[in-house]
N, C-alpha and C positions, 0 to 999 in steps of 0.2 A: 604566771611568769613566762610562760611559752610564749607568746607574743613578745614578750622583751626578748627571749632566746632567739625567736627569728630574726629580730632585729640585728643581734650579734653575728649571726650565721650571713646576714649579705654586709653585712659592714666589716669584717674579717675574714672572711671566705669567700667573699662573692657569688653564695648560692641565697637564692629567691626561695627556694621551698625546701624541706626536709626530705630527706629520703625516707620510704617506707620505714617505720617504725621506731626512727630517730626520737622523733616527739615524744612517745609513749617512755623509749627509757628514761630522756632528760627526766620529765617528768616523775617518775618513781625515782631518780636522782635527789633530787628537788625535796621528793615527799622524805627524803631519809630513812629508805629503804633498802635493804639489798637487794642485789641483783645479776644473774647472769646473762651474760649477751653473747650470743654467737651471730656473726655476720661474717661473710666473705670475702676473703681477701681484695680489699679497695671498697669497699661496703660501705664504709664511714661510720667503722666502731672510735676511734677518737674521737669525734666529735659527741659521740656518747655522754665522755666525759670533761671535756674541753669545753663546751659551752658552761656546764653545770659551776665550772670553777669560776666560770668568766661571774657568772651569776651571785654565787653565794661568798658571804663575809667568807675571807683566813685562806687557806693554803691547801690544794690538793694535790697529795704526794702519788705519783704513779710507781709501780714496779714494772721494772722493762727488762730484756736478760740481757741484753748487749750494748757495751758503750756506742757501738756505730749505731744499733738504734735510736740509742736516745739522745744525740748527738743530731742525728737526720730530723728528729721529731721537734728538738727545743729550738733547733735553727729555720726548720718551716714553722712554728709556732712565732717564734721572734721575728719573720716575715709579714706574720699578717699582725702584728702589731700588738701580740700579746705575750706579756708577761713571764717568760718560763727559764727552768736553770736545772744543770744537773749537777750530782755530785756524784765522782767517779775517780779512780788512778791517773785518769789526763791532768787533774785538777792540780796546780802547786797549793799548799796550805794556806797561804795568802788567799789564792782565789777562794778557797773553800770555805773561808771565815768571811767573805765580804757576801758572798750567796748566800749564808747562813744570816748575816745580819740581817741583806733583804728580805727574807721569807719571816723574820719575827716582825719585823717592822711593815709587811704586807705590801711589799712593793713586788712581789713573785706571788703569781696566781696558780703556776705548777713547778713542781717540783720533780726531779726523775734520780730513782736510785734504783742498783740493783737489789737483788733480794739478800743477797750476804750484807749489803750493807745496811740494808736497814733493818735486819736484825742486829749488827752491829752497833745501831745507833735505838736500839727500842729503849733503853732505858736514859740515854745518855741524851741524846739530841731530842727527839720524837715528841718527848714532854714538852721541851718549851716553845713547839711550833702551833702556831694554828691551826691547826689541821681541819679541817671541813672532810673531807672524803678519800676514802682510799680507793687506787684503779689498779687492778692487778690486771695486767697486757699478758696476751701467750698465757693466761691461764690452764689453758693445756697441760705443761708443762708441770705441773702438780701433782699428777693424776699418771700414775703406774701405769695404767690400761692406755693413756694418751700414748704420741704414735714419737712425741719429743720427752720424755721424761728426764726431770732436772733433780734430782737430792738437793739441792738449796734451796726450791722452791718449798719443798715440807714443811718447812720453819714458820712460813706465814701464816699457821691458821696461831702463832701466839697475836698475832695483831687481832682477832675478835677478846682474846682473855685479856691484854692491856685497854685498848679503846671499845669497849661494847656498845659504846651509842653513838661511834662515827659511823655513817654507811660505809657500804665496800662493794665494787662493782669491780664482776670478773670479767672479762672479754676476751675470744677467742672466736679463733676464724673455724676451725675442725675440731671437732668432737663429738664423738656417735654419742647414744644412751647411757651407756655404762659409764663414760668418761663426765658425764656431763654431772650425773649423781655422783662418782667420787670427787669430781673438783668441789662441788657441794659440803661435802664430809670434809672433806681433808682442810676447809677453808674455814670452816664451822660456818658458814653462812644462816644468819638467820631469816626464818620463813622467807626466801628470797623469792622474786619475778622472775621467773625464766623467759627469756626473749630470744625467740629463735626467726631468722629471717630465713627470707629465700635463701639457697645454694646456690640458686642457677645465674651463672654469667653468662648470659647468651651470647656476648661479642666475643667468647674463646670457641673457634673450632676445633673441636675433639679426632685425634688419628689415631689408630693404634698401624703399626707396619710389623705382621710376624714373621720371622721365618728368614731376616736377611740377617746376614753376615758380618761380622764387625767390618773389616775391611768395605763390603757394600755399603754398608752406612757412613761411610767417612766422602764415600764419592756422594751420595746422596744428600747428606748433611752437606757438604760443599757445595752442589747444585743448588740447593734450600735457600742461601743464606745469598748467593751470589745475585740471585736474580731479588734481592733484598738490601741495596743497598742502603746503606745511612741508618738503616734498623738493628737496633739492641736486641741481644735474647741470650738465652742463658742454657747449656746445654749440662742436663745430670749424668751423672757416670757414679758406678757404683764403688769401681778403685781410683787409687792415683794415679798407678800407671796408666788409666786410661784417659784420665785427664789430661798426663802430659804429651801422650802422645797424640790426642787429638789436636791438641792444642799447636801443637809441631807442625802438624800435617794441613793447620787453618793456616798458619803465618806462612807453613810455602806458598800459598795459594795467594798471600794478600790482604789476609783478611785480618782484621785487627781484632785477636784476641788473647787470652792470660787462663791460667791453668789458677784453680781455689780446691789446696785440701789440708790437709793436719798436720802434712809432711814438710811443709814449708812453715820458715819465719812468721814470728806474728807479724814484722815488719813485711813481711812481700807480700802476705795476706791481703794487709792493711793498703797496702799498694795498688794491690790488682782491683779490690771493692772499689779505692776510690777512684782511679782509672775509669772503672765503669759507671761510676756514678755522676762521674762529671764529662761523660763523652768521650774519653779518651780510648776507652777499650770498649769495642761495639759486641766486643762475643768473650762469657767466661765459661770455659768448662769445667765444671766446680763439682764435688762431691757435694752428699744433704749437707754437709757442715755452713755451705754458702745458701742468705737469700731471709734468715729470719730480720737481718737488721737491714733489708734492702726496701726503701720506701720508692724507688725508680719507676714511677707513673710510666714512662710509656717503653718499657717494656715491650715489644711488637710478636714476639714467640716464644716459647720453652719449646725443648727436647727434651724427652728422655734416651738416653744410652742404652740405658738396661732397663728390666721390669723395675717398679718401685717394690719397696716390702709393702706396703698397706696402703689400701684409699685416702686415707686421713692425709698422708707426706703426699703421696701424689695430686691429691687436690689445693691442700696447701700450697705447692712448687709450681702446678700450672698458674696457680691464684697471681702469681706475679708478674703477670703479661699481664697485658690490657687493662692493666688499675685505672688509666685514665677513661675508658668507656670504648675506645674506639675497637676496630674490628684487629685482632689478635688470632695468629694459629698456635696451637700444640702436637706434638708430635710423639708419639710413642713406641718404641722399638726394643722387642723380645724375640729369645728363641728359648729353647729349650734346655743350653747351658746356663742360661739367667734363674730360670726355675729350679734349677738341680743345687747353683751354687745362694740363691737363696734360703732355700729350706731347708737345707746345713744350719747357716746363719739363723734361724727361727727354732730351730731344735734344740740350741746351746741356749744355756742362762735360763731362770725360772720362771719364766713366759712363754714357757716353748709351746704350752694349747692355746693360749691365745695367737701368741704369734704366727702359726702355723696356721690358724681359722682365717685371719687377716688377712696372710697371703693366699689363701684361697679365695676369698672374695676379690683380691687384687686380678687372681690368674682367670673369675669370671668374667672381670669386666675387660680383660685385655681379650677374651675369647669370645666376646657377645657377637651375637648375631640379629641383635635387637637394637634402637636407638641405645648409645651410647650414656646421652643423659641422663634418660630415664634410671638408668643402672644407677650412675655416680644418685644424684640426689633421691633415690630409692634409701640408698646406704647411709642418708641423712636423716630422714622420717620425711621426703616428700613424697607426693605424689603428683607426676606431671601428668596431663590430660591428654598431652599429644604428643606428636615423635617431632624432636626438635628442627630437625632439617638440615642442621649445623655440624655433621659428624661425618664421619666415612660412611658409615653402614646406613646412616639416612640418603645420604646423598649416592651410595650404590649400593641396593640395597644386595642382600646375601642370595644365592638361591641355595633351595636345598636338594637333596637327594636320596634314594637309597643306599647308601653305603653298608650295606649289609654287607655282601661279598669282598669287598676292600677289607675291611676289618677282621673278618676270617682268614684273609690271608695273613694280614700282619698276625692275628693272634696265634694261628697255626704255625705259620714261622719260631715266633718267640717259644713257644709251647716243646717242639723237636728241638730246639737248645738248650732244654730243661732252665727256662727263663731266667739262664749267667750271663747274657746279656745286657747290652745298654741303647740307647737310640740310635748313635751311628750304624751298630754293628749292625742293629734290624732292618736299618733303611738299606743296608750296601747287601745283604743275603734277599732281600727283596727286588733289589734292582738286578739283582744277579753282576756282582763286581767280582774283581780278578786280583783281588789283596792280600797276599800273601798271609795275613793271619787268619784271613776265614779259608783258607785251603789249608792253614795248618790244622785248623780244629773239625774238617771237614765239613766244613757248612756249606761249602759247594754243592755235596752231594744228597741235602735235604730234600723233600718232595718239593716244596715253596720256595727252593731257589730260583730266584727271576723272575716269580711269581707278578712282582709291578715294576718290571725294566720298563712300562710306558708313561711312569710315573715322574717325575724327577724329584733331586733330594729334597728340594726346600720343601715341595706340597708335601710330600711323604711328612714332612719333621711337622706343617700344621697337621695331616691329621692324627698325627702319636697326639699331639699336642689336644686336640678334640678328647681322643679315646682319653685322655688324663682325664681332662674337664668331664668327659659323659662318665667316670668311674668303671671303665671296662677295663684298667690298666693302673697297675700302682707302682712310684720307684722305692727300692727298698734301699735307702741310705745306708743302713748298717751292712749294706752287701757289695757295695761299690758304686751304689747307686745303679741296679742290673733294675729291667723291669720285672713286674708279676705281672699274670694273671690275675683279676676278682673273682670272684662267684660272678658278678653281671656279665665279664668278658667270657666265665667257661658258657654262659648260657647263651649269650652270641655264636661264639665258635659252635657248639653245638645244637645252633638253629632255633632255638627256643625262643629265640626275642629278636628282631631287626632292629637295623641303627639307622638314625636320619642322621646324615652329614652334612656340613655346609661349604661350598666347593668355594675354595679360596678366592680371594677378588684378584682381579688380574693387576701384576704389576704395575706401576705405570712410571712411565720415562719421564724423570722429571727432570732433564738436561732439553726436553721438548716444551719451548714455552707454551707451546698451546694447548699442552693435555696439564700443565701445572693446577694442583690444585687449589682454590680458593684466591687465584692472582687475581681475575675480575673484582673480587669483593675485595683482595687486601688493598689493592690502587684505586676503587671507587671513588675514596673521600681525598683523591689525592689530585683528581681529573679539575677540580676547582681551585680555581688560585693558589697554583703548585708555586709560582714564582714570591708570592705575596707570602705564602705561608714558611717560602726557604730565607724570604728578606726579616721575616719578622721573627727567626728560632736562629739567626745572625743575631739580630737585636738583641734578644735573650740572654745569648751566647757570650755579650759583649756584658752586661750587666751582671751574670753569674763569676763572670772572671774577676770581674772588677770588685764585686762582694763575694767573692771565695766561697759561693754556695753551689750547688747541684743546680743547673739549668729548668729543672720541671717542678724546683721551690720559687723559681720565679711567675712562670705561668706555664702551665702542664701541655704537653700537646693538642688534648682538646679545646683548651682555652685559644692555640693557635690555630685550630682548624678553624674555628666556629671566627673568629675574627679575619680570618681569608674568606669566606663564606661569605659572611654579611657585611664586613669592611664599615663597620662603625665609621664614624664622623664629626661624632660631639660624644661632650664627656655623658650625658644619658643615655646614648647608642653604646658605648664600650662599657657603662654597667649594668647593662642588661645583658650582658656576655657572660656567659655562668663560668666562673671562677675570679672575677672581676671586681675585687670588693674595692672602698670609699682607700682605703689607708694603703693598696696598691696600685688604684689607679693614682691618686697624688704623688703615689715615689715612682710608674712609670708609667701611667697611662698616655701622658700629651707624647711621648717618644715615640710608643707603639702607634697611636692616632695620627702623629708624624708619617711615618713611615705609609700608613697606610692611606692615607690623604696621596704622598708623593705618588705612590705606584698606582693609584687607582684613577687618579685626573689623567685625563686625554686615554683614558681606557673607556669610557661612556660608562660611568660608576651608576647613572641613571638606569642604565640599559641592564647592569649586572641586577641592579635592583627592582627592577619589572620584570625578571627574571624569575627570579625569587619569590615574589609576591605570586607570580602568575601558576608558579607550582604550588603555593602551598593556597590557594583559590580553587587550583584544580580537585585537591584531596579534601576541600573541606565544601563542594559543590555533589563528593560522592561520599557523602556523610560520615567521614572518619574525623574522630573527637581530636582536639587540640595534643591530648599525648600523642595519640597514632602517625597525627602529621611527625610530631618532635621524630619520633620511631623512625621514621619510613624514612624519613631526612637527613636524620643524624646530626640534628639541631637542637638546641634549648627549647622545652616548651615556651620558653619566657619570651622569646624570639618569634615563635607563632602566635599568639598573644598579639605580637606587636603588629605580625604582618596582618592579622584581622584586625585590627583598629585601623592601620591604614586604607584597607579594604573596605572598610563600615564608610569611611571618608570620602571616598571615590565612588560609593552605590554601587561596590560589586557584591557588597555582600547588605542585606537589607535588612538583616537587626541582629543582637547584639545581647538582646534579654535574658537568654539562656547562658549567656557567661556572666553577668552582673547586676543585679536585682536594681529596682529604683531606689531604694531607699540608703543603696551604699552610693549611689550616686550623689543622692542629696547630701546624706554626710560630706563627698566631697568636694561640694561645690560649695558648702559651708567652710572649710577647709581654706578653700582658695579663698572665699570672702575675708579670711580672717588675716591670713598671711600674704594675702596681697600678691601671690605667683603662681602661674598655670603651667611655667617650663619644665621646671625642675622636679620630674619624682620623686627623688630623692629626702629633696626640702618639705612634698607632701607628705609621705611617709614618714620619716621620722616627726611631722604636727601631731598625726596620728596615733603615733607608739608601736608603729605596725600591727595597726588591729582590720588594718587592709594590705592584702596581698599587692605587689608590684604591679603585675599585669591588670587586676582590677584599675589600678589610681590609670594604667593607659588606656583602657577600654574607656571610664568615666571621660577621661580628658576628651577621644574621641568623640562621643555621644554628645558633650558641651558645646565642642567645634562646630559638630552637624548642626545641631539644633539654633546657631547660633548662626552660622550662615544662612539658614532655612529664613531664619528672622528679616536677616540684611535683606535677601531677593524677595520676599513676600513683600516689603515696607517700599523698594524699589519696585517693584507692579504697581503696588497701589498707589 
């Protein structure tokens, strides 16, 4: 049946191939199995279970935690032409008895309730549905050790003791080891498939920035977003007051953004989400309570405000930039009040070792001095082979030092204060300052006063910030949060062991366009048919208003990149556009096609297109395979595919064997004998059943062309 699933996947989605390890869950879907799926946020865990339903007789009911989720999900789902409905408090009873009819009568392929209600409905509704499989989304949330833990999520493992021979597929974007075996337990999952993909999104660039100031951050964050116009992002904050006042401080500036936290109305909530979800508000600065129900593909950046408490929320929240593939930054910003006023927070309630190991692992990766990556998907069970390149610390790398003496100083200092001390006070008797409460308690007249007046405060706060991480220095909460001495730090101080330091990276002025970081790579893909790509997310624009859906359910940023790019021309050029399927090019392909027809005649569309050809001729003459081009491009493989058939056509490129064997050829020239058409892809694939890939049927078609002209001028000589 995978083949028939492929088929579903370009005729409702407009994608040609599965993603890494898509196939393999359908499939134990299919066999009626359980199973866990972790993939990354934008990974393509719905279609996990969204094809399987498309597939199999009766009704797959998902668990979702939020009506905005499953509201963004039934309405992109009733996009591409398929079947789905929720039941929820939006619903009047009316509506919710006419849903209910659909789903017995099989006219609803998915179903979406929260977890309270469909415990509410196990005895009562649950029975007389069809039911084919259960999909538990954010399965995280079940799971204590998980970094979102929900008590209503508990209830579900009665769904294995009512239904023991429906499958049940859990899916989640984050969850370490521990979490992964209690969602297991707590779900009662039997002998399930664990399916665990890559972590890595290489289109998100990883920052961390220590040591600035909130106030510096707001001028910073301003600069950021300024030279970013027309792009979304979403900036975390650990309180509300800091939400709103950032938020304050964007709209003096111009900038169009909305404050998300607990403090506010469900109604302004509800307001600001959908503001952002529909373009209206390009920036939210939101507490974690914002972004589980956020399906907003083109996302262009996150912020964080403050440290995250755990890898799990912070990989998560970055996760939501760049769902659409394209290139995406993040940005990460701590000091040493974030770390004091978290570890409070983790010390309270009966998590307090786990949660405190957590954010130790948080405070490593915010202090690495290594690829960044390798850290984050380390914390997942990968292992990366190389240093991504895509981070701060790749891109400049750390040096290190002896900071032996640095560190004696500070620990000597703190040590003559009988360590009643806190960070400030140690950095301001180190710099030797003139503040009235260090000359009340005479710390003036310590030996180490002024001992690093050549230092300034900020470096001074990264390196307290090291000595935490290397364990020469502990704070002691129950003291006022004063630091200690360890045993590593007395053996420092008293010469027994030397410290490597890593000498902070230089600030850099990001109000100066040309030391900005990652601007080359974020307007890269923009340097192409910028005007084509602002006429046709108009287009969009005009169609989302008009169906009161989210702009990027109609077709996702990348689908409008890739169509500026290549500027299709007929209806088989706009479906070989990955996202571009049969039942949304008919409700708006010929408009977009419009459009791009208009702006591209008396532009020399010939010339854009020998263009193209001639670069991806270049990369495949210095033997990089058809993905590598797609990579290097920032194009659909399915798109390269094309441009070597036309290449094969013209004798730039002289065969063609190693992408398409003879015999899938013959099959499709049998194909065409049968059906009488050599235009339409389309028409040959589905003769097929799609037991041949898209790209093959245009590589064959090519090969027939050639050999067939070869015929004509051979017959003409002789």
């Amino acid at each position: 049946m995978i083949s028939e699933a492929a088929s579903l996947l370009k005729k409702h989605y407009g994608y040609e191939q599965f993603r890494p390890m898509q196939a393999e869950v359908i499939q134990c879907v299919l066999d009626k199995k359980d199973s866990l799926v972790l993939m990354p946020t934008g990974g393509g865990k719905s279609i996990c279970f969204q094809i399987p339903a498309l597939l199999l007789q009766g009704l797959c009911l998902v668990v979702s935690p939020l009506i905005s989720l499953m509201k963004d999900q039934v309405d992109a789902l009733n996009s591409n032409d398929i079947p789905a409905a929720f039941l929820n408090s939006s619903l009047s009873f009316k509506e919710e008895e006419d849903i209910i009819f659909q789903c017995i009568h099989g006219k609803i392929k998915l179903l979406y309730l929260s977890p309270e209600r469909l415990v509410q409905e196990l005895k009562r509704l649950l029975p007389r549905l069809p039911i084919n499989l259960f999909a538990i989304d954010e399965a995280h949330c079940i799971s204590s050790w998980g970094h979102d833990f929900r008590p209503e999520y508990t209830q579900l493992k009665l769904l294995k003791e009512h239904f023991p021979a429906i499958p049940l597929i859990a899916l989640t974007a984050t969850a370490d080891k521990t979490t992964r075996k209690d969602i297991i337990k707590q779900l009662n999952l039997q002998n399930p498939k664990v399916f665990v993909a890559s972590f890595n999104r290489p289109n998100l660039s990883l920052s961390v920035k220590p040591g600035i100031k909130p106030k510096e951050r707001i001028k910073d964050i301003i600069a950021f977003i300024t030279k970013r116009q027309n792009e979304a992002g979403i900036i975390y904050c650990l309180s509300r007051q800091t939400t709103e006042k950032l938020t304050d401080a964007l709209k003096a500036k111009g900038i169009k953004a909305g404050a998300y936290h607990a403090g506010l109305t469900s109604k302004e909530r509800n307001n600001t989400q959908d503001n952002f979800i529909n373009d209206k508000l390009l920036v939210v600065c939101a507490t974690v309570a914002f972004g589980m129900g956020i399906d907003k593909s083109n996302v262009r950046w996150v912020i964080h405000f403050n440290l995250p408490k755990n890898i799990e929320g912070y990989y998560q929240e970055i996760g939501r930039a760049g769902r659409d593939g394209l290139n995406s930054d993040t940005i990460l910003y701590y000091n040493i009040a974030d770390l004091i006023m978290l570890t409070k927070f983790a010390n309270e309630g009966n998590l307090a070792q786990i949660n405190l190991e957590k954010l130790k692992r948080m405070q490593q990766f915010a202090q690495a001095d290594i690829c960044r990556r390798k850290i984050l998907l380390s914390y997942f069970g990968e292992t990366p082979l190389g240093n991504c390149g895509n981070c701060d610390v790749c891109e400049n790398p750390r040096q290190h030092f002896d900071g032996t003496v640095l560190v004696q100083k500070a620990l000597s200092a703190l040590m003559r204060m009988n360590e009643k001390v806190g960070t400030t006070m140690l950095i301001d008797v180190l710099r030797g300052s003139s503040k009235g409460e260090l000359k009340l308690n005479a710390y003036d007249k310590i030996k180490t006063f002024g001992a690093g007046a050549d230092i300034s405060f900020a470096i001074w706060e990264q390196y307290i910030l090291q000595m935490l991480n290397l364990g020469l220095i502990e704070i002691a909460y129950d003291e006022s949060f004063t630091l200690k001495l360890t045993d590593s730090g007395k053996e420092v101080l008293f010469g027994k062991i030397k410290v490597d330091l890593v000498q902070p990276p230089i600030k850099i002025d990001v109000t100066n366009e040309s030391k900005i970081k990652n601007t080359k790579k974020i307007y890269s893909e923009k340097n192409i048919g910028d005007d084509l790509f602002e006429a046709l997310r108009k287009l969009r624009k005009q169609f989302a208003e008009a169906e009161k859906l989210p702009a990027y359910i109609i077709f996702n940023d990348a689908t409008l990149r890739e169509m500026a790019t290549e500027k299709p021309l007929t209806e088989d050029e706009m479906l070989s556009i990955s996202g571009v399927g049969q039942h949304k090019f008919e409700k708006y392909g010929q408009a977009f096609l419009n459009i791009i027809h208009e702006l591209s005649y008396g532009i020399s569309t010939k010339i854009s297109k020998a263009n193209t050809y001639e670069e991806t001729l270049q990369l495949f003459l210095q033997n990089f395979s058809p993905d590598e081009i797609a990579r290097k491009r920032n194009i659909n493989v399915t798109t390269v595919y094309s441009h070597i058939a036309h290449l094969y056509l013209k004798d730039d490129i002289t065969s063609i064997e190693k992408f398409i064997k003879m015999e899938e050829i013959n099959i499709i020239k049998s194909a065409i004998a049968k059906i009488g058409d050599v235009q339409k892809l389309k028409v040959i694939y589905d003769f097929l059943n799609g037991k041949l890939d898209y790209f093959k049927i245009r590589l064959a078609l090519a090969f027939i062309e050639k050999n067939l002209l070869n015929k004509i001028v051979i017959n003409a000589v002789s």
